[in-house]
N, C-alpha and C positions, 0 to 999 in steps of 0.2 A: 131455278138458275139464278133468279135473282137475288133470293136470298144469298144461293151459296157464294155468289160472286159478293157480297157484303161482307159475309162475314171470314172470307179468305180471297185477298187480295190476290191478284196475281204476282208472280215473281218480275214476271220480265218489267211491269212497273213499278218492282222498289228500286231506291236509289242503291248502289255500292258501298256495301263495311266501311269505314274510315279506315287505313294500313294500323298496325297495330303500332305503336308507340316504340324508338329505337332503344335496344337494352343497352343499362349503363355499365361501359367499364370497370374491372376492377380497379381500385388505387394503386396497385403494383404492375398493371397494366400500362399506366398511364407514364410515359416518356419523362422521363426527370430530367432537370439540367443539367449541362456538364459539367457546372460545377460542381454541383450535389455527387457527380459523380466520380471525380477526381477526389475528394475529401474522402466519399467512403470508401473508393480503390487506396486511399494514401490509408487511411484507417484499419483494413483490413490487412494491408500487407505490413504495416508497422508492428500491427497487432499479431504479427505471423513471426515476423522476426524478433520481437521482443519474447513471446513463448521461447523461439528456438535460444537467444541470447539465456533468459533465464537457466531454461535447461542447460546448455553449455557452461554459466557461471555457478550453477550451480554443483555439478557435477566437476568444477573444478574445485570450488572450495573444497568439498568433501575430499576428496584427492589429494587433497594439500591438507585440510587438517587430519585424515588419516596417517601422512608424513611425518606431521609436527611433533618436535619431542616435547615431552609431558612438561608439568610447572618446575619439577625439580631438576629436572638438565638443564632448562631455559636459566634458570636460577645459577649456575655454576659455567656457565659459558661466560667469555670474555671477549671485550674486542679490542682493537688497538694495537699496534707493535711495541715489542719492546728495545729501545736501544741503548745500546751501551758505548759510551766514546771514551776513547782510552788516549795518553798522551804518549809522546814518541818512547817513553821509557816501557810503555806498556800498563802507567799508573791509571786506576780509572779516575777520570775527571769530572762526567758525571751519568746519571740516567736516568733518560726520560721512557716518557713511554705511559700508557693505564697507568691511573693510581685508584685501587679500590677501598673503599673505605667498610668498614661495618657491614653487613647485611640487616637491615631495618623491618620488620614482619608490619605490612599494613598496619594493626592497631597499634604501632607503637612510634609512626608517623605523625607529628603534630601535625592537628588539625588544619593550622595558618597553613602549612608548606602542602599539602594537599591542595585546599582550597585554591589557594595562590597560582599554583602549575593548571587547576582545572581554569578555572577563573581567565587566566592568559593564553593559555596553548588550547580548549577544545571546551567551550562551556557546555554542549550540550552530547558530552562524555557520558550522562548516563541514559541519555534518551536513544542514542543512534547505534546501529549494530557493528561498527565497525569505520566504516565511511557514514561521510555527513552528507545526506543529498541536496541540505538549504546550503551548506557551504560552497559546494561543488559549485550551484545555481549562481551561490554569489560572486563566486570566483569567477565566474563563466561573464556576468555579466558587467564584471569590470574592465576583465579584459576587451569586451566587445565596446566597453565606451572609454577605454584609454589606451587601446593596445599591448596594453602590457599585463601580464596578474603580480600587483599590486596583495593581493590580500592571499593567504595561504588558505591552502583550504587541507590539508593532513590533519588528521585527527590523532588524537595520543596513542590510538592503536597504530596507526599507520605509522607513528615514527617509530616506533617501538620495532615493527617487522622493517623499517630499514635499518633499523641502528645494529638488530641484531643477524638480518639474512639477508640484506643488501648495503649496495654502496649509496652516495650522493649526487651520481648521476641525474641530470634532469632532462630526460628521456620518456617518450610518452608509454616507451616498455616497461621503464621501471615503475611509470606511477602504477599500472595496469598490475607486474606482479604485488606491488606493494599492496594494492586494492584486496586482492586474494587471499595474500595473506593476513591482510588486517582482520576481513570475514571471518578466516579460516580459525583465526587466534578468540576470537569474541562464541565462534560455536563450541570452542577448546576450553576456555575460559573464565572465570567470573571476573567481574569489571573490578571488584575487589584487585584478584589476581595482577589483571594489565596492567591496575594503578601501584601493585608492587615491584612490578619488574620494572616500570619505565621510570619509576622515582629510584630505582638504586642502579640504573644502567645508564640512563641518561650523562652524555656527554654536556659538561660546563665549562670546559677550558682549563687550560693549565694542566693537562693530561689529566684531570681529574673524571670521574665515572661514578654519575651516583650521588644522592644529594649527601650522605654522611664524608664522602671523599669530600667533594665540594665545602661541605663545614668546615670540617679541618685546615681547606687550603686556604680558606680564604678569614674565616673565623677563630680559628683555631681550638675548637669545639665540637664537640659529638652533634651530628641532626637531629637528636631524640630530644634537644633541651631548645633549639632554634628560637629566635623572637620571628614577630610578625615583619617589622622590617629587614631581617637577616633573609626571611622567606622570599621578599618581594624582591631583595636583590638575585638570588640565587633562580626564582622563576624568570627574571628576565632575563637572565645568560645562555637561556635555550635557541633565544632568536639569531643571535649571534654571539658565540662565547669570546671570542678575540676583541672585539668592538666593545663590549662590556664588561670586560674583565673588569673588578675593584683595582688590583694589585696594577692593573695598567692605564686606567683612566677613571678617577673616582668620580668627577663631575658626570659622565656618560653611565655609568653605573648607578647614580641616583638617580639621572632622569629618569634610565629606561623604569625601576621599578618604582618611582612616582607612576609610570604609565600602569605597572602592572597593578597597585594601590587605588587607583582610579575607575581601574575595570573590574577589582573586585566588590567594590562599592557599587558600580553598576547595576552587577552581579547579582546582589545580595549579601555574599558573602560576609562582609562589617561592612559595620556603619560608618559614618562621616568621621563622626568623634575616633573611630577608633582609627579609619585611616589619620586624621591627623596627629592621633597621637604614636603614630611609629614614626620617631625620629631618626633619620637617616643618620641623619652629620654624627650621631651618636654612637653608631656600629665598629665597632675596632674590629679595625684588619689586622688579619697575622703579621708579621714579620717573614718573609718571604727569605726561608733557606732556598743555600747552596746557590744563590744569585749573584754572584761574583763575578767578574771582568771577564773570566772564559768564556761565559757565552754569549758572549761579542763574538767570539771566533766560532764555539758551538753555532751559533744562528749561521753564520755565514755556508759552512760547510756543511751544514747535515741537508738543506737544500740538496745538493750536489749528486747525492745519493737518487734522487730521480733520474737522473743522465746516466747513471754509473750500471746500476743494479736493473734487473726485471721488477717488477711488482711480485709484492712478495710482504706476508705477514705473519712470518716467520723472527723469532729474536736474531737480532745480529749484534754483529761487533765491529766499532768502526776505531780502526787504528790511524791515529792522525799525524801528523806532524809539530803538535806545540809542545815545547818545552816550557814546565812550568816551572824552573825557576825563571827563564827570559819572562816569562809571563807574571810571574811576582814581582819582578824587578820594575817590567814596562808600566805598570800598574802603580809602582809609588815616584815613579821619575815622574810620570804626569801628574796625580794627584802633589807634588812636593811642587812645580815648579808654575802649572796653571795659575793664570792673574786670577785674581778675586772675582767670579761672575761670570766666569770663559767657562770655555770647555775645550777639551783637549784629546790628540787621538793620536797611537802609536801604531805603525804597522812592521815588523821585523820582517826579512827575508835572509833564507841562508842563501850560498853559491851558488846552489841546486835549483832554487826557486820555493825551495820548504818553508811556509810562513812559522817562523818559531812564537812569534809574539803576536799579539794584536787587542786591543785597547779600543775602543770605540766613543770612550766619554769616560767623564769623571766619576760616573757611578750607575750601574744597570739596573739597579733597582728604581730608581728615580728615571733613568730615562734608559730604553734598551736601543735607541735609533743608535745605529751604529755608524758614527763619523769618519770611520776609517777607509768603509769601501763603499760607503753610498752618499756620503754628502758632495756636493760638490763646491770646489772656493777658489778664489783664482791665486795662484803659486808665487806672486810677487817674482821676486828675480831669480827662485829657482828655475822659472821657465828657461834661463838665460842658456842652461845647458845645451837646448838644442840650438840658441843662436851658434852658440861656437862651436857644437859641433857639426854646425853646417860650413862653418867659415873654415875651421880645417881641415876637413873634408874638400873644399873648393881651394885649398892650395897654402891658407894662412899654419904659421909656426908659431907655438908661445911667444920665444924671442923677438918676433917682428916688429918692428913699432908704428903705431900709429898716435892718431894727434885726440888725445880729450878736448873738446870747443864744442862752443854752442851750433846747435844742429838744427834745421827745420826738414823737412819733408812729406810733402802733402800737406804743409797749412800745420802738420803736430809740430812743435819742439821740447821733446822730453830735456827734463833736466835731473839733472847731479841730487843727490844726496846731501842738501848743504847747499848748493847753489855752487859749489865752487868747480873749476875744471883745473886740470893738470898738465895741461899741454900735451907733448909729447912723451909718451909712455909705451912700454911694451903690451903685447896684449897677455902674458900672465897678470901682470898690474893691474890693468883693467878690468883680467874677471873677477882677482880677489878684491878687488875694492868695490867692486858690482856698478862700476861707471854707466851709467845709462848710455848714454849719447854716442859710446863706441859702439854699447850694444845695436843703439839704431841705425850707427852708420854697416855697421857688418852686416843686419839683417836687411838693410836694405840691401846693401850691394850682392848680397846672395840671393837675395827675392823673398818674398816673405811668402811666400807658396813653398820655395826650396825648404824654411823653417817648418812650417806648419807638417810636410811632409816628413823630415826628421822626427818629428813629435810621434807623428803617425807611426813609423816604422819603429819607434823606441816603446809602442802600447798604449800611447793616450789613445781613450776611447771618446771619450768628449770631443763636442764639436770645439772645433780651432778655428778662429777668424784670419785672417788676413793681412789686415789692416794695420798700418803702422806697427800704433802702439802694441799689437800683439806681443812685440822681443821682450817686454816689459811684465808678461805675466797675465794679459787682461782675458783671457780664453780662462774658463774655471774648468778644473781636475777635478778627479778622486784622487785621494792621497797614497793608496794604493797601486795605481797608476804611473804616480810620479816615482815611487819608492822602487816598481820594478823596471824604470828607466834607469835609475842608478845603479842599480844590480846589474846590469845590462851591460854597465860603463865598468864595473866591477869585473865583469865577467869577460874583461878584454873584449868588449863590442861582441858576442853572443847575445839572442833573445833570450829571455828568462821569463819563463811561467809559473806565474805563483801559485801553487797548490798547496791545500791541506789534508788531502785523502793518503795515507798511505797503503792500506788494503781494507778488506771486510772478509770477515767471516764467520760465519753461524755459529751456533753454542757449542757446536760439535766439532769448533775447528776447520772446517773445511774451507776455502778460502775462494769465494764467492764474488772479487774482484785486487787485482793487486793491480799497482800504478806502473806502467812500461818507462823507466828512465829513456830520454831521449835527447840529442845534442843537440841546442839550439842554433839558429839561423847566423850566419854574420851579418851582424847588421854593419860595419863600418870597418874599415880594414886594421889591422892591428897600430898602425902608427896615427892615427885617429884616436883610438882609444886612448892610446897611451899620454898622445897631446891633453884630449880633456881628463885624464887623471891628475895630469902634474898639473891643470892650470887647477879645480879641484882640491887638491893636495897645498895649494900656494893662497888656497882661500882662508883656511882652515888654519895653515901655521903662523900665515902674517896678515891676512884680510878680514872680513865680514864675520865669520864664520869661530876665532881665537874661540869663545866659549865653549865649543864641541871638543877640545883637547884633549884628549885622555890620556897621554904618556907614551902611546906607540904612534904608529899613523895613521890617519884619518884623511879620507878627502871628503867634500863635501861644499851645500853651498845653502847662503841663507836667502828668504823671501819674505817679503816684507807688501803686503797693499797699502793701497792709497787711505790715510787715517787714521792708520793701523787699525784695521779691520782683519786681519790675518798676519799669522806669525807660520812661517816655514824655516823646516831644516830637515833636509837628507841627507846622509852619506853613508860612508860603508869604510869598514877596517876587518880585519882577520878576517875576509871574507863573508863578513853578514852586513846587509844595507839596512838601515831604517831610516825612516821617514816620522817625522811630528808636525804634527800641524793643532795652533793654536786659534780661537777666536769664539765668538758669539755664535749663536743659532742665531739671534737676530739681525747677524750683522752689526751691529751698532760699533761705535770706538771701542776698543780697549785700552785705556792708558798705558803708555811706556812700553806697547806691546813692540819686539820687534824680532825676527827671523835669527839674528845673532845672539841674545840675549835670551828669554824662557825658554823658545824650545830648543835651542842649541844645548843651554846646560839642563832639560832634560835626556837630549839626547844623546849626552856627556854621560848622567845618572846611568843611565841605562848600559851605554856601550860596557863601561866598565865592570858592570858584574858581568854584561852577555858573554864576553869576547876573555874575560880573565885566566880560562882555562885551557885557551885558544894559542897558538904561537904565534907570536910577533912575525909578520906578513910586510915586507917592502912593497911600494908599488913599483911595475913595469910602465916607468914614463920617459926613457929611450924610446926616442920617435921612430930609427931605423925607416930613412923617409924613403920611397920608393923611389928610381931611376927618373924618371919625369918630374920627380920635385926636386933634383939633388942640381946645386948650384957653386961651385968654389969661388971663395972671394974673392980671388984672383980674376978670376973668370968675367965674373961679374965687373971687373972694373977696367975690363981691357978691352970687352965684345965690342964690336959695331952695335950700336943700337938697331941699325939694320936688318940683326939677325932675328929679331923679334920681330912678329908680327901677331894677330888680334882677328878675334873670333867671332861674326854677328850672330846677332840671334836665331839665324836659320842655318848656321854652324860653315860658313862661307867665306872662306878666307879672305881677308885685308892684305892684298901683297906691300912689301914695303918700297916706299919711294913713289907709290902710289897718290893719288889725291886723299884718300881715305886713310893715310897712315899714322895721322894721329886722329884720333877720337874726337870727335864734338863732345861738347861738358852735357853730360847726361844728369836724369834724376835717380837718384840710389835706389829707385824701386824697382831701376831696370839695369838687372843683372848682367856681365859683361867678363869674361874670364878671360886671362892672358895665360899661354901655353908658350913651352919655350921651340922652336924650328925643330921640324924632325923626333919631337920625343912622342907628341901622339895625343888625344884626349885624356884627361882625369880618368882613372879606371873609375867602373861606379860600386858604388860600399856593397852592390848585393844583385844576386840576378835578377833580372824582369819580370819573373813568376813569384818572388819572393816580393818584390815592390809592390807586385796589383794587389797580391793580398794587404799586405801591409799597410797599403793607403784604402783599404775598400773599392780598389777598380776604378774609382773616379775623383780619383785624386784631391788634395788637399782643401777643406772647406773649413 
């Protein structure tokens, strides 16, 4: 027993197993963080949605270049409209629209003009399938650090699918089709290919299409012989063709492709030497046909065609209103009578409101800013017209007289022409001698709101001040403007709207919009009109104005600024007005310039041929004064002063015999009307609904 109990202990005194050791987790067991876990949820479902995107864009390309026509319809497609403007005889005058030049076959591309357009517009053109995803990136992140995309990110394909199967909408639909189709065209396509279609489709300006168009317009030379600096100008007019045009701004046109010279050096493309030795200044530009004085008027009106017409890229035909012989004529009366270093601008209008002529500068090739209906210059004393004819309108007669003397109000006192005054004068005398000092006493005493508001209602769109000196001309016009105020005055007190549209219609004749004649507004009642005709007419035959003569009648009135900084003359005979307006683009002096003198005898030049085949036309300057202006001398020299009595400004009678029945001495800028007992208020020139418009509703500024 004793052995056995040695050699086999008992159980109940061993000690207890140690627990067996706990098993370890697996590592995908083990709880991650939430971040860990948000990144691979954001991972997995981006990674879910870019699959499905892929799929989706991909299954759109194919889609779309299944669509796409082959290289050789891409190749004979066109974009652009074509128009044709034709003059009131039906002459064509001229046509714009695509200009295609040559078809150029890839290898027969110089090399520079290649390079050049790759070099500027998409350098990494042969690395990327269509879009550029570094550009995109770069795009993206300039926008994110300046708010704006500053840097373009299209590629040669992508402008190539907008130029030829979209517009220039900057819409994030269209980048997205444009994206599609750039793909679609690169699976379609060899980059050879792309780089042939968008070097002879490419838009450069000047309706040109296409880099051999573009040679010719501006080189006047085939593309196949091009230099390296001819390349670098014609690459940089993609970024902007108007801004860079040669023909329009040469200094802008060498920078920009100094830039594009810069970037091919960059690039690789040439060397240093050989960029500097493309001498810009050395590049002859064409001579720019068919750039003649009409399209001064072309610019103006083909605009117009967006308002008129639906969208539509279909050829049309736009039948207008100029007459070119007025317009030959308008064109050497200004060039004949312009001071030396001026420039000068003619606008014609017929009865109707048909601009026959129109003249913008001394020469449109040198400059196309067109001075006739967008410059603005202040009218010296043609403004005078609405002083008087506010003042006849409020009661005043040519015949009446008033006193030339020196005048102050509000601290100004305008003076004389000369220094000199003439005492007492009629006021025909005073308008044709352009007496300032009556003008400011009339406009004061009618209000210079009352003036400003005549402007208004007579089509100035320009702001009009207030202020004193405004009766003197110091508010600046469009010449345009002024010309269809005297038309106006022509037109027996009628508005007159100047138009050049007379219809359009397709190749096929059908007529696609024609102009509605319609009778303009009264603006002023007929013995108004006829008052500022005869004073007008008395400027002309014995005042300011004698140089405008032309052997029938004429009314009209000249303008003159401070320095002579501006020459004016409007008037009108057989029924057609024009307006000239002479001076600087800088403003500066012009010597000897003055309203009576250059543009008067161009506007002499001109009437003469316009009106020669026209009939000699009387003017209607019988006042036939209405019942409340009609006075017998008799009358007037026998009444009780009694019978008369006076109107305040809150239109509240002054009984007479009263304490208030004579006036206190007022200041001329506050207006004051005498009506005679019993006849009633002044009728006014026009109804209430015709004024709100006429003033813009908030009257006179």
């Amino acid at each position: 027993m004793a052995a056995s109990s040695r050699g086999h202990p008992s159980r109940r005194g061993r000690p207890p197993p140690p627990p067996p050791p706990p098993r370890k987790k697996k590592k995908s067991q083990q709880k991650r963080p939430l971040w860990r876990r948000i990144v691979r949820g954001t991972f997995l479902w981006g990674l879910a949605f870019a699959m499905l995107g892929a799929i989706f864009l991909g299954t759109a390309v194919y889609m779309t270049a299944r669509d796409l026509p082959g290289f050789e319809q891409l190749k004979s497609s066109q974009q652009g409209q074509m128009i044709v403007v034709r003059a009131m005889d039906g002459a064509e005058i001229v046509s714009l629209g695509p200009s295609y030049g040559k078809w150029i076959a890839y290898q027969d591309i110089p090399r520079v003009m290649k390079d050049a357009m790759v070099a500027v517009e998409d350098r990494r053109f042969e690395s990327h399938f269509g879009v550029d995803p570094i550009g995109i990136a770069r795009s993206i992140v300039v926008r994110i650090r300046t708010g704006h995309f500053r840097e373009g990110a299209s590629t040669i394909t992508q402008q190539l699918a907008r130029n030829i199967f979209l517009n220039n909408n900057r819409t994030f639909g269209r980048k997205i089709r444009e994206g599609v189709l750039a793909l679609a065209l690169e699976t379609k396509l060899s980059k050879e290919q792309v780089l042939e279609l968008y070097l002879n489709k490419v838009y450069f300006g000047g309706g040109a299409y296409g880099i051999d168009a573009a040679s010719r317009r501006f080189f006047d030379h085939s593309a196949r012989n091009i230099s390296l600096a001819e390349a670098a100008i014609i690459a940089g007019l993609v970024k902007a063709p108007s801004r860079y045009s040669p023909t329009a701004d040469v200094e802008a046109a060498q920078e920009r492709a100094r830039v594009v010279l810069s970037v091919m050096v960059k690039n690789g493309y040439i060397s240093e030497a050989e960029a500097e030795a493309a001498d810009l200044d050395a590049v002859r530009l064409a001579k720019a046909k068919g750039q003649n004085s009409v399209r001064y008027f072309t610019d103006w009106v083909l605009p117009q065609l967006d308002l008129i017409l639906p969208d539509t890229d279909e050829p049309i035909e736009v039948w207008t209103t100029i007459d070119i012989d007025m317009q030959n004529a308008a064109t050497a009366a200004i060039r004949a009578n312009v001071p030396g270093g001026a420039q000068g601008a003619l606008v014609a209008i017929d009865r109707d409101g048909a601009v026959r002529a129109m003249v913008g500068g001394t020469d449109y090739v040198t400059s196309n800013y067109n001075r006739a209906v967008n410059s603005v210059r202040q009218p010296g004393s043609a403004w005078k017209l609405f002083v008087y004819l506010a003042a006849l309108e409020a009661g005043y007669k040519p015949g009446d007289r008033i006193t030339d003397e020196p005048v102050t109000i509000d601290g100004w006192s305008p003076r004389n022409s000369g220094g000199s005054y003439a005492g007492e004068i009629d006021v025909r005398t005073a308008f044709a001698y352009s007496k300032n000092t009556v003008a400011a006493k009339l406009g004061a005493e009618v209000g210079f709101g009352t003036v400003a508001a005549m402007a208004r209602r007579f089509g100035i769109t320009t702001p009009v001040a207030t202020v004193p000196s405004m009766v003197l001309g110091s508010s600046e016009v469009r010449l345009i403007d002024m010309t269809r105020a005297f038309a106006s005055v022509a037109a027996r007190g009628r508005s007159i709207e100047p138009y050049g549209i007379v219809k359009v219609t397709g190749t096929d004749g059908q007529v696609l919009y024609r102009r509605k004649p319609s009778e303009g507004e009264l603006l002023v009642p007929s013995y108004v009109a006829a008052g500022i005709t005869d004073l007008l007419q008395t400027a002309v035959a014995t005042g300011t104005g004698k140089a405008a003569q032309i052997g029938r009648p004429v009314a009209g009135k000249t303008g003159t600024t401070s320095s002579n900084k501006d020459g004016y003359f409007v008037g009108f005979s057989s029924g057609l007005t024009a307006g000239v307006w002479m001076g600087r683009d800088d403003s500066k002096r012009v010597g000897g310039l003055q309203g009576g003198t250059a543009p008067a005898r161009a506007f002499a030049a001109f009437m003469r041929s316009a009106v020669r085949n026209r009939p000699v036309e009387k003017f209607d300057t019988e006042l036939r004064l209405p019942d409340w202006q009609l006075e017998p001398d008799e009358e007037a020299m026998t009444t009780d002063p009694d019978d008369y009595y006076f109107v305040d400004d809150d239109g509240n009678l002054i009984e007479p015999g009263g304490a208030q029945q004579i006036p206190e001495p007022r200041d001329y800028a506050e207006p004051l009307v005498n009506v005679r007992r019993g006849a009633g208020g002044v009728p006014p020139a026009a109804n209430d609904d015709f004024l709100e418009r006429a003033t813009g509703g908030a009257g006179p500024h």
